[in-house]
C-alpha positions in Angstrom: 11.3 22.5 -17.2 12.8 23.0 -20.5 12.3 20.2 -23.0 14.7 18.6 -25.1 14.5 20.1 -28.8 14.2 16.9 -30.7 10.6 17.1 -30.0 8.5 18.0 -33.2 6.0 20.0 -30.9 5.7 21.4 -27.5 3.9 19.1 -25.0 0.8 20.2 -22.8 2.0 22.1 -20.4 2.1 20.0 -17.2 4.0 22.7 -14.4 3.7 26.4 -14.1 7.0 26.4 -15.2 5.4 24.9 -18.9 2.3 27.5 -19.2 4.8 30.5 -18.6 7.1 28.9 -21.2 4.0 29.5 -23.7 3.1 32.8 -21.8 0.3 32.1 -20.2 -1.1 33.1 -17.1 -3.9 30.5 -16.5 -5.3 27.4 -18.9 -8.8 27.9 -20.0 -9.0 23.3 -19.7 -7.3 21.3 -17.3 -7.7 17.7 -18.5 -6.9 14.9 -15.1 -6.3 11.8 -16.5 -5.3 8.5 -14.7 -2.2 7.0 -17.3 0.9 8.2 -17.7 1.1 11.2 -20.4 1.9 9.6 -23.7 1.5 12.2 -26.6 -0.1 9.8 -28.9 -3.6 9.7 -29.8 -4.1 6.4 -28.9 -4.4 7.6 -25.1 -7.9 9.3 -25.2 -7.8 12.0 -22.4 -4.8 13.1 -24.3 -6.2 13.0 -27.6 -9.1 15.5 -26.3 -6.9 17.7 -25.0 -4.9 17.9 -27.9 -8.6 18.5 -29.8 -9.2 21.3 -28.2 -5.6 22.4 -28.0 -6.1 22.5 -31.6 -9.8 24.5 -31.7 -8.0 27.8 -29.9 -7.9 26.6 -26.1 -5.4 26.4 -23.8 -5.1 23.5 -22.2 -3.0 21.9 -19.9 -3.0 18.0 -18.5 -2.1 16.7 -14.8 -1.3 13.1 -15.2 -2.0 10.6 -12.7 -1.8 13.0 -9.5 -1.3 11.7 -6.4 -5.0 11.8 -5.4 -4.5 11.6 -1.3 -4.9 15.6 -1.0 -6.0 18.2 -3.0 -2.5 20.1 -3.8 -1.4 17.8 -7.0 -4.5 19.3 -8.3 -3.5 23.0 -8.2 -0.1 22.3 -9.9 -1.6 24.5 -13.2 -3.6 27.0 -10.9 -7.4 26.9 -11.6 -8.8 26.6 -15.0 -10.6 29.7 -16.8 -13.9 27.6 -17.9 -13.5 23.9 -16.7 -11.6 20.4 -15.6 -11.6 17.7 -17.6 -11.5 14.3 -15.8 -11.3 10.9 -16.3 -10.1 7.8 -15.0 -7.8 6.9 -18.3 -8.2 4.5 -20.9 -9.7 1.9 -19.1 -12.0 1.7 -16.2 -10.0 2.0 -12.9 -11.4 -1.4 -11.2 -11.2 -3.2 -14.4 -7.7 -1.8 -14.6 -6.9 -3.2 -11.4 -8.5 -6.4 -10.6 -8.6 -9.7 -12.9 -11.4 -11.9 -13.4 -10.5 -13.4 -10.0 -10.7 -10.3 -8.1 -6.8 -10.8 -7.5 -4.3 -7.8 -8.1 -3.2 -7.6 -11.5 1.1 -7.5 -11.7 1.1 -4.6 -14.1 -0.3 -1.3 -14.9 -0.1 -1.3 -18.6 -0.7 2.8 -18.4 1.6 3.8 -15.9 5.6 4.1 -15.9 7.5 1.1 -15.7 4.0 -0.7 -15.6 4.2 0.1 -11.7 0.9 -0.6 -10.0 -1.2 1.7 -7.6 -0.4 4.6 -9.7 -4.0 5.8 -10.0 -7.3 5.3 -7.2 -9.8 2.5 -7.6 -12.7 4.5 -9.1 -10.7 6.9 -10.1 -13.0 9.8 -11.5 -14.6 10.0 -8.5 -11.7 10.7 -6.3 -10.2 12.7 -9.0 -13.6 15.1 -9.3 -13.7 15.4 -5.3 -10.0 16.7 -5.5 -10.5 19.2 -8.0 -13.6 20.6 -6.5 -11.5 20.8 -2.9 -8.7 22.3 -4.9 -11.2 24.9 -6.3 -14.8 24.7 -5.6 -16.3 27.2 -8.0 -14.8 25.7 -10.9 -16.5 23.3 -13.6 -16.2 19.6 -13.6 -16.6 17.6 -16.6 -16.6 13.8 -16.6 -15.5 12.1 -19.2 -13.7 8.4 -20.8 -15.1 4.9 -20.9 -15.1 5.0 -16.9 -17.6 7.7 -16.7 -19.0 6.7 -20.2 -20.0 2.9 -18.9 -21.2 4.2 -15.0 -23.4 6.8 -16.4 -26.7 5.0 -15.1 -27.1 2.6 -12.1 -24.9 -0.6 -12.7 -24.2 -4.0 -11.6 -20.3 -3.6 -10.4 -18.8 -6.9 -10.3 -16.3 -5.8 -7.8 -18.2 -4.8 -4.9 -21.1 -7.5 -6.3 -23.7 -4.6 -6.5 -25.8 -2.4 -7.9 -23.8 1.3 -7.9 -26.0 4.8 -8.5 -25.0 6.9 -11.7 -21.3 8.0 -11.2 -22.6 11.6 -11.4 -24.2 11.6 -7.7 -20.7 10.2 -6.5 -18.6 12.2 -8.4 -20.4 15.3 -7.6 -19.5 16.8 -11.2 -21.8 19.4 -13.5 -21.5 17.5 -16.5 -21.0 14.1 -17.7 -19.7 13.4 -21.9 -20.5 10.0 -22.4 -18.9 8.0 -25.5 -16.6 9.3 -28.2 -16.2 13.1 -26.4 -15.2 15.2 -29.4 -18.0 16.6 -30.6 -19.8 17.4 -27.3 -17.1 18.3 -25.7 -16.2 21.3 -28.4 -19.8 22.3 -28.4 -19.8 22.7 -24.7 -16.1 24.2 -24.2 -17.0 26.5 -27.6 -20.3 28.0 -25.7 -18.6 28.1 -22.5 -16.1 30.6 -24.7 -18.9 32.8 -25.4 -19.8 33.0 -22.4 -22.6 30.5 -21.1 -22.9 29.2 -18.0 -22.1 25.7 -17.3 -25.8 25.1 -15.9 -27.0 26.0 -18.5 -25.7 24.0 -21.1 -28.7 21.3 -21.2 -29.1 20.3 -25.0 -25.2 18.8 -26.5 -25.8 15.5 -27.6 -23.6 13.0 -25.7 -24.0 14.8 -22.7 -25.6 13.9 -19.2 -26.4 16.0 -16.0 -28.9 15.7 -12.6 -32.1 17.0 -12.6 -34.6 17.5 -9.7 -37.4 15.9 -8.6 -39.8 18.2 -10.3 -37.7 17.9 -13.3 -38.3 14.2 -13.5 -41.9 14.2 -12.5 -42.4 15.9 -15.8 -40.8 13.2 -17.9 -42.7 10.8 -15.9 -46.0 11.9 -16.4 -45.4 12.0 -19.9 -42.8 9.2 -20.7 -42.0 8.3 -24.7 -44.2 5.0 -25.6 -43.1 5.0 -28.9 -40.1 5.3 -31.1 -40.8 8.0 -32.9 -42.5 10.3 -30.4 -39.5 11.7 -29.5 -39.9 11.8 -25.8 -37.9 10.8 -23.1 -37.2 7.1 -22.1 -38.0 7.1 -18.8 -35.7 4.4 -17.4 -36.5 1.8 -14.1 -35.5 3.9 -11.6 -32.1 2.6 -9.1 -34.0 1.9 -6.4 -36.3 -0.2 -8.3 -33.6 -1.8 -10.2 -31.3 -2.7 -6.7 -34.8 -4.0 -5.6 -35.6 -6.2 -8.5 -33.6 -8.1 -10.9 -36.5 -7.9 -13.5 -36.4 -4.6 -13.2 -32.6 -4.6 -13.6 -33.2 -6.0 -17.2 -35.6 -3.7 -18.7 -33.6 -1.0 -18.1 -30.7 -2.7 -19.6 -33.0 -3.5 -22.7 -34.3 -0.4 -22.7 -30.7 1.4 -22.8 -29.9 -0.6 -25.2 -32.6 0.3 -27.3 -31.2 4.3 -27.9 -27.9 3.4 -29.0 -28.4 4.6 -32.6 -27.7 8.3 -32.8 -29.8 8.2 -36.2 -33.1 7.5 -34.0 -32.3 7.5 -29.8 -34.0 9.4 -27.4 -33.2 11.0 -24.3 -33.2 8.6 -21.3 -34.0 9.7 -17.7 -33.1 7.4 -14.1 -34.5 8.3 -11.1 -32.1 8.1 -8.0 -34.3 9.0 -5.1 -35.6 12.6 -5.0 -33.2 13.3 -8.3 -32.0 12.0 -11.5 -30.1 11.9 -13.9 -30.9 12.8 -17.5 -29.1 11.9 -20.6 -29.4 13.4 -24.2 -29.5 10.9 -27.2 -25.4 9.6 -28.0 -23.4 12.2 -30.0 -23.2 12.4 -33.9 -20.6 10.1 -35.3 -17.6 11.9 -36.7 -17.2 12.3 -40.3 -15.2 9.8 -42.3 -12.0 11.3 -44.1 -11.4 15.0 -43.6 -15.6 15.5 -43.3 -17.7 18.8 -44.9 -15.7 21.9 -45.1 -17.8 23.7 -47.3 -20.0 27.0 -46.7 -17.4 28.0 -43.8 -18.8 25.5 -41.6 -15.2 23.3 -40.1 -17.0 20.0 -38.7 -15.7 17.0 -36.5 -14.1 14.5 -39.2 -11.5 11.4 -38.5 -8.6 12.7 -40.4 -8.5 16.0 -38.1 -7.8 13.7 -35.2 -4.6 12.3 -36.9 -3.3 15.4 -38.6 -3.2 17.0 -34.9 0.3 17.9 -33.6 1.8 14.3 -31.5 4.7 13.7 -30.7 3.9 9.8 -30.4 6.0 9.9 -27.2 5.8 9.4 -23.6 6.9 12.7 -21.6 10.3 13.4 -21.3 10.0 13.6 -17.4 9.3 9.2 -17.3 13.3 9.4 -18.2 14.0 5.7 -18.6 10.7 4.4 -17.4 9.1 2.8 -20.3 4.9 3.0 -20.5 3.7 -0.8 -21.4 0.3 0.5 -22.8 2.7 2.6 -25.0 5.1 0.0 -26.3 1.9 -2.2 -27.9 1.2 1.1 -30.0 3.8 3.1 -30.7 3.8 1.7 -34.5 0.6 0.8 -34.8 -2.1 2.8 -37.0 -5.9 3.1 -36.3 -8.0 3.6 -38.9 -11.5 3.6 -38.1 -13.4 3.3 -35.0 -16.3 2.3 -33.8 -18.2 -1.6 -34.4 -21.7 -2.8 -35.5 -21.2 -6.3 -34.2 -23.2 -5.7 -31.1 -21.5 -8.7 -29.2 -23.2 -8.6 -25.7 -19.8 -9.2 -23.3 -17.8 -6.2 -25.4 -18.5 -2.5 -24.6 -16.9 -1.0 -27.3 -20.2 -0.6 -29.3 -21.8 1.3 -26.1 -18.1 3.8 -26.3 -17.5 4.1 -29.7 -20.9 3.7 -31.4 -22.5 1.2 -34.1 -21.7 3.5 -37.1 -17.8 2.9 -38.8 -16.1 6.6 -38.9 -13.2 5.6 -41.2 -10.4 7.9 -42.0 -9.0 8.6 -45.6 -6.1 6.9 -47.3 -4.3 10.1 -47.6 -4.5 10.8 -43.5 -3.0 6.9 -42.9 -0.4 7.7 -45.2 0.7 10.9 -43.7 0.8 9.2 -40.2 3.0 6.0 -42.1 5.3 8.6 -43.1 5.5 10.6 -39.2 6.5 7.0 -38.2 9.2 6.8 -40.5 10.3 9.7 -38.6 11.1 8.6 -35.7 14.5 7.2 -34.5 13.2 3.7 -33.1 11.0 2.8 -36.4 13.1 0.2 -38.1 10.1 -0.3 -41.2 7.5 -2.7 -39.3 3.9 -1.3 -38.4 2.7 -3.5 -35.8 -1.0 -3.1 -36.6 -2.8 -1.6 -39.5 -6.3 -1.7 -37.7 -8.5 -0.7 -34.8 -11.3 -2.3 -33.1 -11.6 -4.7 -35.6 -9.1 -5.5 -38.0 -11.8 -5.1 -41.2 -14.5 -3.0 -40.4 -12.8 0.2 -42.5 -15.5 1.5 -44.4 -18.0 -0.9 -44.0 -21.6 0.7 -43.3 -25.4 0.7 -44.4 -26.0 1.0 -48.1 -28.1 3.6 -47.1 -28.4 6.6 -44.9 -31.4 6.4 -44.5 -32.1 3.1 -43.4 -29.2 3.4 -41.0 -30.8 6.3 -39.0 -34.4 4.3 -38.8 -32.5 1.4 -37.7 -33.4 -0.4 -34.3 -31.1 -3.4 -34.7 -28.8 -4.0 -31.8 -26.2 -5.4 -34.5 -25.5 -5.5 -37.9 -24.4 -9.2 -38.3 -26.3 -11.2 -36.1 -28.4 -13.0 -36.5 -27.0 -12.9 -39.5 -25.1 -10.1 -41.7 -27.6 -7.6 -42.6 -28.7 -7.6 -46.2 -28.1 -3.7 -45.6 -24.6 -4.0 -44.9 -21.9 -3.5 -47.3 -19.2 -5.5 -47.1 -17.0 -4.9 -49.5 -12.9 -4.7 -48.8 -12.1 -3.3 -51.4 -11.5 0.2 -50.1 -9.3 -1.8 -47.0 -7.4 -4.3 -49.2 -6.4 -1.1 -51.8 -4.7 0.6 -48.7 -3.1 -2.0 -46.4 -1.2 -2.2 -50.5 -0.6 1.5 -50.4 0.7 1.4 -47.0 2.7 -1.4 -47.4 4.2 0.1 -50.8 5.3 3.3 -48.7 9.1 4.0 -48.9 11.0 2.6 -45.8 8.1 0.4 -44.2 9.0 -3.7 -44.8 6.2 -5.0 -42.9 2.8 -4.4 -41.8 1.1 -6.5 -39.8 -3.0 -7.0 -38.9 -2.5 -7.1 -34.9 -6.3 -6.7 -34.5 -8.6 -9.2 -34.3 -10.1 -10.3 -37.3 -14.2 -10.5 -38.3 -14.0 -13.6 -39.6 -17.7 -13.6 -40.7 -17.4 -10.3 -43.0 -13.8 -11.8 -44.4 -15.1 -15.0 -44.9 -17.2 -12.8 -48.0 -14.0 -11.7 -49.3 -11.8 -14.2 -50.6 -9.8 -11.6 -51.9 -8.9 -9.8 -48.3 -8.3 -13.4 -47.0 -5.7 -14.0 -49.6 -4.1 -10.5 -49.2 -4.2 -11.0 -45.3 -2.1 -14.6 -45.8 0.4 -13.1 -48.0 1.6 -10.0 -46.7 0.1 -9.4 -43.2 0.9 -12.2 -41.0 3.6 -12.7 -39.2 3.1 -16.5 -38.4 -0.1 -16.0 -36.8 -3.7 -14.5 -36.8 -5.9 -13.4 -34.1 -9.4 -14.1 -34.1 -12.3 -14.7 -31.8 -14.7 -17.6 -32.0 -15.4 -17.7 -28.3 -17.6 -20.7 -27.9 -18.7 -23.5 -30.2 -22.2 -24.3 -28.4 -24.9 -22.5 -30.8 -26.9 -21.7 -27.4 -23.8 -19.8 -26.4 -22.8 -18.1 -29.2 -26.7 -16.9 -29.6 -26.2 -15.1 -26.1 -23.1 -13.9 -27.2 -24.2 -12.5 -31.0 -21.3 -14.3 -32.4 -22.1 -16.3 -35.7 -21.9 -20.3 -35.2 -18.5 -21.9 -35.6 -19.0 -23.4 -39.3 -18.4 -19.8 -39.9 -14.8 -20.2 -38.0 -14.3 -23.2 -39.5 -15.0 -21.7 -43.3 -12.4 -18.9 -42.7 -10.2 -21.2 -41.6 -10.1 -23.2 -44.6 -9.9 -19.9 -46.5 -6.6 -18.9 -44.5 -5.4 -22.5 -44.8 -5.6 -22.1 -48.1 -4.4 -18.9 -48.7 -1.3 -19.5 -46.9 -0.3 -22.4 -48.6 -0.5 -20.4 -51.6 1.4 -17.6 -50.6 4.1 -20.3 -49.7 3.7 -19.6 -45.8 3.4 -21.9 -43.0 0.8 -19.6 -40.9 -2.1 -20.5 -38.5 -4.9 -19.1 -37.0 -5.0 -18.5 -32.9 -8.6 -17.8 -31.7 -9.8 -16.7 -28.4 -12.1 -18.1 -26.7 -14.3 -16.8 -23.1 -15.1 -19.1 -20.1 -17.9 -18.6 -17.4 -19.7 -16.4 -20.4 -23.8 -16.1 -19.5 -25.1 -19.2 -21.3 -22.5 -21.5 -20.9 -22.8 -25.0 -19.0 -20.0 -26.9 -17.6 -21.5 -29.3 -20.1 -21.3 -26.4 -23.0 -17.5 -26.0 -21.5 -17.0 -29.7 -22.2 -18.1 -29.2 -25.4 -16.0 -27.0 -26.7 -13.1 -28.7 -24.7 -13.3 -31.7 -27.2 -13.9 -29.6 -30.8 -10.1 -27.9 -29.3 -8.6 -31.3 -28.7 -10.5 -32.8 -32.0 -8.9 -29.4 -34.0 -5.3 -30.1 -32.2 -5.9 -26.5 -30.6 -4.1 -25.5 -27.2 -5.5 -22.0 -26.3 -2.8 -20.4 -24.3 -4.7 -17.0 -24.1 -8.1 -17.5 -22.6 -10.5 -14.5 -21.2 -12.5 -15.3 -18.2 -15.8 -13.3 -18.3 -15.1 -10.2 -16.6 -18.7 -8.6 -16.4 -17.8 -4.7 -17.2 -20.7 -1.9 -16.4 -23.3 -1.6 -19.1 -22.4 -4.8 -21.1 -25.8 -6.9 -21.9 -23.6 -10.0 -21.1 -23.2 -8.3 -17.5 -27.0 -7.6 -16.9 -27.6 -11.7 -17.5 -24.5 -12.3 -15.2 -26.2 -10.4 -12.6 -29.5 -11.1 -12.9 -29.7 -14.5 -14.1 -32.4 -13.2 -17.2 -31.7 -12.4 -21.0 -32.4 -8.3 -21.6 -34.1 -9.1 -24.7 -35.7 -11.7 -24.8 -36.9 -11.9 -21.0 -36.1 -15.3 -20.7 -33.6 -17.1 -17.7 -30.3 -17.5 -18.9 -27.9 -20.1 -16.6 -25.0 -18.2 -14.7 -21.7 -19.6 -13.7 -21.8 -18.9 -9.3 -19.1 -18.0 -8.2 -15.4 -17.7 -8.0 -14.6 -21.3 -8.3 -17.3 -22.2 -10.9 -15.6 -19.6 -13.2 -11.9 -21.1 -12.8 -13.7 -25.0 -13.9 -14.7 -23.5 -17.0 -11.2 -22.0 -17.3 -10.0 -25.3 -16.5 -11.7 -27.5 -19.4 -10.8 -24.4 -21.8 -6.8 -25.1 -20.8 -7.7 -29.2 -20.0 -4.2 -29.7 -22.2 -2.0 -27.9 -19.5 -1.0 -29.9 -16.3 -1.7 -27.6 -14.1 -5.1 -27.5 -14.5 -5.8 -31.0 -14.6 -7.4 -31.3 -10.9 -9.8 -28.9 -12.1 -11.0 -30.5 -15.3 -11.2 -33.2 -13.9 -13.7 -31.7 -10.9 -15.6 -30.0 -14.3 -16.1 -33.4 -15.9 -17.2 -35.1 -12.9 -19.9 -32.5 -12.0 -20.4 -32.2 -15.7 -21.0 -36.4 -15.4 -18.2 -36.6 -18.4 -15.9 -38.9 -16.1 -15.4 -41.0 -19.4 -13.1 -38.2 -20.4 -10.6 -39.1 -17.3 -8.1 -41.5 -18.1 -5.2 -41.9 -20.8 -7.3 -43.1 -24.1 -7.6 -41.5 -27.3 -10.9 -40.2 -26.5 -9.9 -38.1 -22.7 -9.3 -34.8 -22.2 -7.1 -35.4 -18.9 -5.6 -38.3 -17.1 -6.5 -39.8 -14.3 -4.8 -38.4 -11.0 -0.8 -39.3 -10.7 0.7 -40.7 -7.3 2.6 -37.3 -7.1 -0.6 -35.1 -7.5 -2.8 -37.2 -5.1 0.4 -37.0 -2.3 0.4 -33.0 -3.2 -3.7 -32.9 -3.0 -3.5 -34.3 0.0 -0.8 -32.1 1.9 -3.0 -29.2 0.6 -6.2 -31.0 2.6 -4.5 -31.8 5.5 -2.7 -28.3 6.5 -5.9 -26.6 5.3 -4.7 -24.2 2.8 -8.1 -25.2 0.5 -10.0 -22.4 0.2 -13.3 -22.2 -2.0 -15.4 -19.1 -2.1 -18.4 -20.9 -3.3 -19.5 -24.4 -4.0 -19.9 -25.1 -7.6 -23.4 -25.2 -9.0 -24.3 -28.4 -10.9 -25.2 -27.3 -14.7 -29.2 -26.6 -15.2 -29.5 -23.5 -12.6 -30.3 -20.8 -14.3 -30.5 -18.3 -10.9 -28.7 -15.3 -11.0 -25.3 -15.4 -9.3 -26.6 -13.9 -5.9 -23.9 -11.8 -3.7 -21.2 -14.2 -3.6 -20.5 -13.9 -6.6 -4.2 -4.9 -24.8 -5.9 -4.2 -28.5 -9.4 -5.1 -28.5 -10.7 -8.3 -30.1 -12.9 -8.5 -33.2 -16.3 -8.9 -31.6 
């Protein structure tokens, strides 16, 4: 179909009728992608494509086919070297399902936000379609979906242990993490030639091996960090056998994270395997090494490529949620070194910052002055953190040798430096631009690396608040937060003060809005309570509370699942259950009526009843004449359904069968 000419650039071809347009007669890359084509490189399928789009390739994108036959998959004919697929940008079940395991409303990545746009584990289905469309082509996995399922894992969904998502997909190749640079190396060798099968050695990359394959890893396993062998990994029918077993492989994947010094990891599945190379290089900051001919991946290339920060002309009217959050915001780095256990943006994006330059953010401020809709207000100057731009490891070096999980827990590394100076000079440069009025810090803010710069904390009161700050405390009970890595609350509470004050001397009436997680590993109906009364002490009324959601690969999720702490080996209490999880919730939001019935169940189990009643010192009142009639309707038709009975606080058992932007972590 012919597009509109207000359009900067062509999209990626999507019909026939698109690829003859650019006079092609067949794509060399088909990338399938579960969300709704947005041309912005916020949506990561897309920004691959457009990756290699801009290395030499033709590529083409089918977004969110309909997956119940093969024929939406042969819209762009078969590739020349390979399909692309992955689920989108978030995994499909966690895009689905809440903490609850109820239906979410909204699809934030499809049109309109309609729901049921995409499959529940969507690369799979999406990889048996494309080999049925065209069996002898290439399949690639790739995204967070295939990124966080690449070994066996605890899937809170089905409550079980799942097999690498290479067996079910049935796909030759796997890029796990940040795909650039393996996916160029693998699509450039493909290009010259080289077989699929035998592309074996791209960092970043997975693939199955037979069984004499993994016998010889076996009988020669790495003992040692600096052997350079391969992990050999518990294998998934030990791990679905053995809880114990579950956690030293968790621990043990955990433990080749840094690309500086991780080893190749191997997982028996049976009478096969699967075998991963150590994580891809980070990209380079700015516009990276250029010199002696040699064009390497570096953050600013990303940005400069052609977007038309868009949706598709063929969603007409149908506005893409996901879309509307972003479409004026500006990422600048990515990555995180906080290492917080419940978050898996340090397994996807990697521990090292890859920051871009000044110049590239200012180039992109200027392309959204461009477009019709931009009325001078970035909505986020940031990324997964709001202030982790150009913070890393004073040296090289000691970066590479490096086995810490994170950089700021315990405590902040002596190593690290923290200086925002670098950040503070450009959110001035940005703001300066011509035509922008206000730019605002959307994403969550590391309060323990700002809390050592008084001088970003005042800059962040004065010109980068719009009322109110996001950041993430989480818990208050130390034993928590230790399970978590998040520093202890006097931190908060120091930042605080800082932004207090800083707002008051900018003139502004501003406050902070933190987050907090219920049913998190660790934490007690008693730890809930806790943290219950430092909210009502602070005058705090959290309307935006995250349940624990236990995601694949997330340390938090092996302790969720198997009742034990990966590194240390020690038991860890659970939350059981559905209904156990909404108490917690229910202490967290003991302020809103609604929830009374169940804070007040959580005290009584918790043996807090002191805190039911109407003096200065509850948390909830006692039960009205209207909710005890209501309560006991609901008893008397039957309509009470519990999937579990609470546990009282003290079990430390695993939880058996029964079972936006990010956040600064």
């Amino acid at each position: 179909m012919a597009l509109p000419t207000r359009y900067a650039h062509p999209f990626l071809p999507i019909t026939r009728a698109d690829m003859q347009a650019r006079g092609w007669e067949q794509c060399d890359i088909i990338i399938v992608t579960g969300d709704a084509y947005v041309d912005h490189p916020a949506f990561g399928p897309v920004l691959i494509a457009r990756f290699l789009e801009g290395r030499g390739f033709k590529v083409g994108l089918i977004p969110q086919p309909d997956w119940h036959s093969a024929e939406p998959f042969k819209a762009l004919g078969p590739p020349r070297m390979f399909f692309g697929v992955a689920a989108g940008n978030l995994d499909s079940m966690l895009n689905r399902l809440t903490a609850q395991k109820k239906n979410r409303s909204e699809d934030q990545y499809s049109p309109g936000g309609r729901t049921n746009c995409r499959p529940d584990r969507a690369t799979i289905v999406y990889a048996q379609r494309c080999r049925e469309a065209y069996p002898d082509v290439p399949i690639i996995l790739g995204g967070i979906e295939a990124s966080l399922r690449r070994i066996a894992h605890f899937d809170y969904w089905s409550e079980k242990v799942r097999r690498s998502i290479l067996f079910d997909a049935k796909a030759d190749l796997l890029v796990f993490g940040m795909g650039e640079r393996p996916i160029m190396e693998v699509a450039d060798r493909m290009r010259q030639g080289e077989r699929i099968e035998d592309i074996r050695d791209v960092r970043g990359t997975a693939y199955l091996i037979n069984d004499e394959q993994m016998r010889a890893h076996e009988a020669d396993p790495a003992r040692r960090a600096a052997d350079r062998k391969t992990v050999v990994l518990p294998s998934y029918e030990a791990v679905i056998a053995d809880k114990q077993a579950f956690a030293v492989m968790s621990r043990d994947f955990q433990m080749e994270t840094n690309p500086g010094n991780a080893r190749a990891l191997a997982q028996r599945h049976g009478n096969r395997a699967i075998f991963m190379n150590p994580p891809a290089l980070p990209l380079e900051d700015g516009v990276g090494d250029t010199g002696a001919g040699q064009r390497t991946v570096a953050m600013d290339e990303l940005y400069d490529l052609p977007f038309n920060r868009v949706p598709h002309p063929l969603y007409k009217n149908e506005g893409i949620p996901a879309y509307e959050t972003v479409k004026h915001s500006i990422v600048l780095m990515r990555g995180c070194f906080g290492g917080c256990t419940f978050c898996s943006i340090t397994e996807h994006e990697g521990r090292v910052i890859q920051s871009r330059s000044a110049e590239s953010v200012l180039r992109e401020v200027r392309a959204l002055r461009r477009m019709g809709d931009f009325r001078g207000t970035i909505t986020d100057l940031g990324g997964p953190t709001a202030n982790m731009y150009k913070l890393k490891c004073k040296s090289e070096d000691i970066e590479k040798r490096c086995r810490k999980l994170s950089c700021v827990h315990p405590g902040v590394c002596e190593n690290l430096q923290t200086d925002h100076g670098p950040l503070i000079s450009l959110m001035k440069d940005v703001r300066e631009e011509e035509g922008v009025k206000h730019v605002f810090i959307a994403s969550g803010v590391r309060y323990d690396l700002a809390e050592r710069s008084p001088e970003y904390v005042k800059e962040l009161a004065a010109h980068h608040v719009g009322g109110q700050l996001s950041v993430a405390p989480e818990h208050v009970s130390p034993r928590v937060l230790e399970k978590m890595k998040k520093p202890g609350i006097e931190s908060f509470e120091r930042f605080q003060q800082m932004f207090a004050c800083a707002s008051e001397e900018a003139g502004k009436e501003q406050y902070d809005i933190p987050y907090f997680i219920s049913g998190h590993p660790g934490s007690t109906l008693e730890d809930m309570v806790d943290l219950a009364l430092w909210l009502k002490k602070n005058g705090k009324r959290p309307r935006q509370v995250q349940d624990f959601i236990p995601t694949p690969m997330a340390m938090a999720t092996a302790m969720y699942y198997t009742g034990v702490d990966p590194l240390k080996m020690e038991p860890v209490y659970t939350a059981q259950g559905l209904r156990e999880k909404r108490l917690q919730k229910a202490l967290l939001l003991y302020w809103n009526p609604e929830h009374w019935p169940m804070a007040r169940e959580a005290l009584r189990l918790a043996g807090r009843s002191d805190l039911i009643g109407r003096g200065p010192h509850a948390l909830v009142p006692s039960e009205t004449p209207a909710e005890a009639a209501r309560r006991q309707r609901t008893e008397s038709d039957g309509r009470e359904q519990d999937d579990a009975p609470p546990q009282r606080p003290g079990n430390t058992r695993s939880p058996g069968r029964s079972g936006a932007r990010p956040r600064a972590r």
